[in-house]
C-alpha positions in Angstrom: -3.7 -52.1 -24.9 -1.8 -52.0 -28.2 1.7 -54.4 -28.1 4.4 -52.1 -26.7 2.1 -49.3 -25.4 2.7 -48.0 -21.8 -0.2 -48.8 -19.9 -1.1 -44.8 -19.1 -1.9 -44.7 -22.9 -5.0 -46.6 -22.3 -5.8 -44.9 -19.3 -5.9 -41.8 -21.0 -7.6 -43.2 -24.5 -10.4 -44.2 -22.0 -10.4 -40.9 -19.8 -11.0 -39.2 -23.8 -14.3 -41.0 -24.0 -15.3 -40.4 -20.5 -14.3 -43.5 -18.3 -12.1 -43.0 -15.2 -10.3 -45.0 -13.2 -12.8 -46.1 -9.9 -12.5 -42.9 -7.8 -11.8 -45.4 -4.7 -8.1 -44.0 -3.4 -6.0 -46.2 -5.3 -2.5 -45.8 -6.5 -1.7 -47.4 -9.7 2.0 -47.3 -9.7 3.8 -48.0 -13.4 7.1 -47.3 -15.1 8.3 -44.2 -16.5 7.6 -43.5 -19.9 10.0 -44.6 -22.7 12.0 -41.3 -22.8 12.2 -41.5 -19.0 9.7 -39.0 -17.9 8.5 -39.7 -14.3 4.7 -38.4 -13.6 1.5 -38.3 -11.3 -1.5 -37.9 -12.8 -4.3 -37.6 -10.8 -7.8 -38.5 -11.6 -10.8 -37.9 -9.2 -9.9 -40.1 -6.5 -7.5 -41.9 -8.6 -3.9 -41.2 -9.1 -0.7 -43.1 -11.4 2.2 -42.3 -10.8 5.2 -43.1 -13.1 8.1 -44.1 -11.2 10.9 -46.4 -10.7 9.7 -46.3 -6.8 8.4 -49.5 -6.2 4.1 -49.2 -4.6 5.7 -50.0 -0.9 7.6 -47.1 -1.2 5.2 -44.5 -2.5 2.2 -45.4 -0.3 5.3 -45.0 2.7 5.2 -41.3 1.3 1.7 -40.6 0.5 -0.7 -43.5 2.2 -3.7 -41.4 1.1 -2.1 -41.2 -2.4 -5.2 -41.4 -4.3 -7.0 -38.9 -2.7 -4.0 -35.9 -3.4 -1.0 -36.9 -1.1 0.8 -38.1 -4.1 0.8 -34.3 -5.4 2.2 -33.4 -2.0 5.6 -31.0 -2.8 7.6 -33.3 -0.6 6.4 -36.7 -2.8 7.0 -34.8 -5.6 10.7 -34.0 -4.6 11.2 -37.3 -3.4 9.9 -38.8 -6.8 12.3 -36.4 -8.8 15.3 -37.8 -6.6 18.2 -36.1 -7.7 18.1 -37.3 -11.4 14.7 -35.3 -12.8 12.9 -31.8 -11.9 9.3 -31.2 -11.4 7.2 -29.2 -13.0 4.3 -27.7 -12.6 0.5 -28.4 -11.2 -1.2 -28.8 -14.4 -5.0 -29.2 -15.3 -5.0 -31.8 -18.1 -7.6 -30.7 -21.0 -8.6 -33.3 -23.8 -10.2 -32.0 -27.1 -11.0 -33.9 -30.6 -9.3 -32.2 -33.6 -11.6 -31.1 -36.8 -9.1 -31.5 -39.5 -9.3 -29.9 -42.9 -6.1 -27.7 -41.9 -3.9 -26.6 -44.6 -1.0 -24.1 -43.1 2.3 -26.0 -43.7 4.6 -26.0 -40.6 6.9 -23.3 -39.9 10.8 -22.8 -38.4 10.4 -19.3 -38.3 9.9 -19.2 -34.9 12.0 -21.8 -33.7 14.1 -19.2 -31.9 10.5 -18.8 -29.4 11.5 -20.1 -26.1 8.1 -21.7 -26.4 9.0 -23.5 -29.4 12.2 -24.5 -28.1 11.0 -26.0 -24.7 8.5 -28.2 -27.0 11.6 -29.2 -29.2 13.3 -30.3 -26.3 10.7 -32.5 -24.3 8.5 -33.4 -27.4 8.9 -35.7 -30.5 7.7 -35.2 -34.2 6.9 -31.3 -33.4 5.2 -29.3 -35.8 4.9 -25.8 -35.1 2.0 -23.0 -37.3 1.6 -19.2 -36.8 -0.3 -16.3 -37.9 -0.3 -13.0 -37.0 -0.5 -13.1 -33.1 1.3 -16.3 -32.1 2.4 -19.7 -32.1 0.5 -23.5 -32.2 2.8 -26.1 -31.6 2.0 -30.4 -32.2 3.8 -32.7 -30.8 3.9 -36.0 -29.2 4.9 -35.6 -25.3 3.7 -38.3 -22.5 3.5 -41.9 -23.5 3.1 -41.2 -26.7 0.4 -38.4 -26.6 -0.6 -36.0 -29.2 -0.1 -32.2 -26.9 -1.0 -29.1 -28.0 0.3 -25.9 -27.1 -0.1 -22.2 -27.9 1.2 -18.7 -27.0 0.6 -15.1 -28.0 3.4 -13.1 -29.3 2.4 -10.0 -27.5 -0.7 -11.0 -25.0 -1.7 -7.1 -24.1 -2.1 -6.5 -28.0 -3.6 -9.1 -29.2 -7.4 -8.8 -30.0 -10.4 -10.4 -28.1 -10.3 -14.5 -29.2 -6.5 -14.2 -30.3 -5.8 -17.3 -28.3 -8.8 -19.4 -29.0 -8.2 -18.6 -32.8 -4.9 -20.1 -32.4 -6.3 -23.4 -30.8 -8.6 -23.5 -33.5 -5.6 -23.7 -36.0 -4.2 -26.3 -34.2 -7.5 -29.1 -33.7 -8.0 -28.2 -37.3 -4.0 -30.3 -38.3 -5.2 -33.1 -36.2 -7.1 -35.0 -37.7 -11.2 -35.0 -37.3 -12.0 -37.3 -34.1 -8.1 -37.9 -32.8 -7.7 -36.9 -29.2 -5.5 -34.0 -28.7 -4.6 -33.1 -24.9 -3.1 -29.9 -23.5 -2.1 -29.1 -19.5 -2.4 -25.4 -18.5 -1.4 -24.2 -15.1 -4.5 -23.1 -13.3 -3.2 -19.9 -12.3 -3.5 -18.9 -15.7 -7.3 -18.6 -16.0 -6.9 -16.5 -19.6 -5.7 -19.3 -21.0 -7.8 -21.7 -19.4 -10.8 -20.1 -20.0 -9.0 -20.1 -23.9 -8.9 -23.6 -24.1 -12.3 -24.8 -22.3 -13.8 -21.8 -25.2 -12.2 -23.8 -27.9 -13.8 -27.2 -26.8 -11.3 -28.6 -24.5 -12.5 -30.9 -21.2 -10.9 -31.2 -17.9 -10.0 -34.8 -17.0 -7.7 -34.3 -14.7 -4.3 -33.2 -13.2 -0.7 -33.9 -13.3 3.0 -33.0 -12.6 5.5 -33.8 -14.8 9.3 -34.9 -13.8 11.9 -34.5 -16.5 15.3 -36.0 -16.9 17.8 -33.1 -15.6 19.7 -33.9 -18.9 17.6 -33.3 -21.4 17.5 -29.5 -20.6 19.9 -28.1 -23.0 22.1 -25.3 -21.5 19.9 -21.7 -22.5 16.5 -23.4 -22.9 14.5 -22.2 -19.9 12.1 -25.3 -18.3 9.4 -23.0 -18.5 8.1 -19.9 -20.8 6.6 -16.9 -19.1 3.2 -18.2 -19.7 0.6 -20.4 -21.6 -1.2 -17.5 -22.8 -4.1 -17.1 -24.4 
């Protein structure tokens, strides 16, 4: 583990290439990330949780944690407290990017309540476009290179609209680089977008963001991830 890296890092870096925590049922409790994001990601029998909690408390909560009890809506609201909100169930997708890419970034759509949500919970975002919607780059969770996407108009767009955008974005990260994305999923057009575009399942998480970084206007969540 790199000097000053939160331990999850490594976690994922090693989920990229395929090895997982033991699926034996065991919490691995550690602090919340360096912008104060709490989390549980879950692994196949395998769960971390980022809290300030201490273990005692959380297997108190969720004694089966490893196994899905530390996903339970009752540990989640307990984890939030009354300082951060929860977020979704997300499926947690990894993907190597193919570089070459040579869009420059764009503000244009900055006003996108896509875009926005990314600027607000995200650091070093870069955001490309074409014709049927928005990529968006950005480092979110311990450090983590995220991608997301979304369609301007998702009943318009042609077949492949969504896995073109994808495409777009793997090809500014550079060839090899991990690149991970969480889709809800209940939202099996863009699921089925990003396993299409290469993407692999490795897992599943909820995220729990400080209350105070939502800025007044900026919705938690856009309509949808789609694709």
């Amino acid at each position: 583990m790199a000097s000053g890296e939160h331990p999850l890092a490594a976690i994922l870096r090693d989920a990229a290439e395929g090895r997982f925590p033991a699926a034996d049922g065991t919490v691995d409790v550690l602090p919340p990330d360096t912008d104060g994001t709490r989390a549980i990601v879950a692994f196949t029998g395998r769960a971390v949780v980022l809290t300030d909690a201490s273990a005692e408390e959380l297997a108190d909560r969720a004694p089966d944690g490893g196994f899905g009890s530390s996903l339970a809506p009752d540990v989640q609201s307990w984890l939030a407290g009354t300082s951060h909100v929860p977020g979704t169930l997300d499926a947690v997708l990894v993907a190597r990017g193919s570089g070459g890419g040579d869009a420059q970034p764009t503000r244009v759509h900055d006003g996108h309540p896509r875009v926005a949500r990314a600027r607000q919970h995200r650091r070093d975002v870069s955001v490309y476009a074409d014709d049927h919607g928005v990529v968006i780059l950005g480092s979110g969770l311990v450090g983590r290179l995220e991608l997301s996407v979304e369609l301007f108009d998702p009943e318009s767009a042609p077949a492949g609209a969504g896995r073109q955008l994808i495409a777009l974005g793997l090809a500014h990260v550079p060839e090899g680089d991990a690149v991970w994305a969480q889709v809800s999923p209940g939202n099996a057009r863009s699921l089925r977008s990003f396993l299409a575009a290469g993407f692999e399942p490795v897992g599943s998480e909820v995220l729990l963001w400080p209350r105070i970084r939502l800025a007044p206007g900026v919705q938690r969540l856009s309509r949808f991830n789609v694709c």
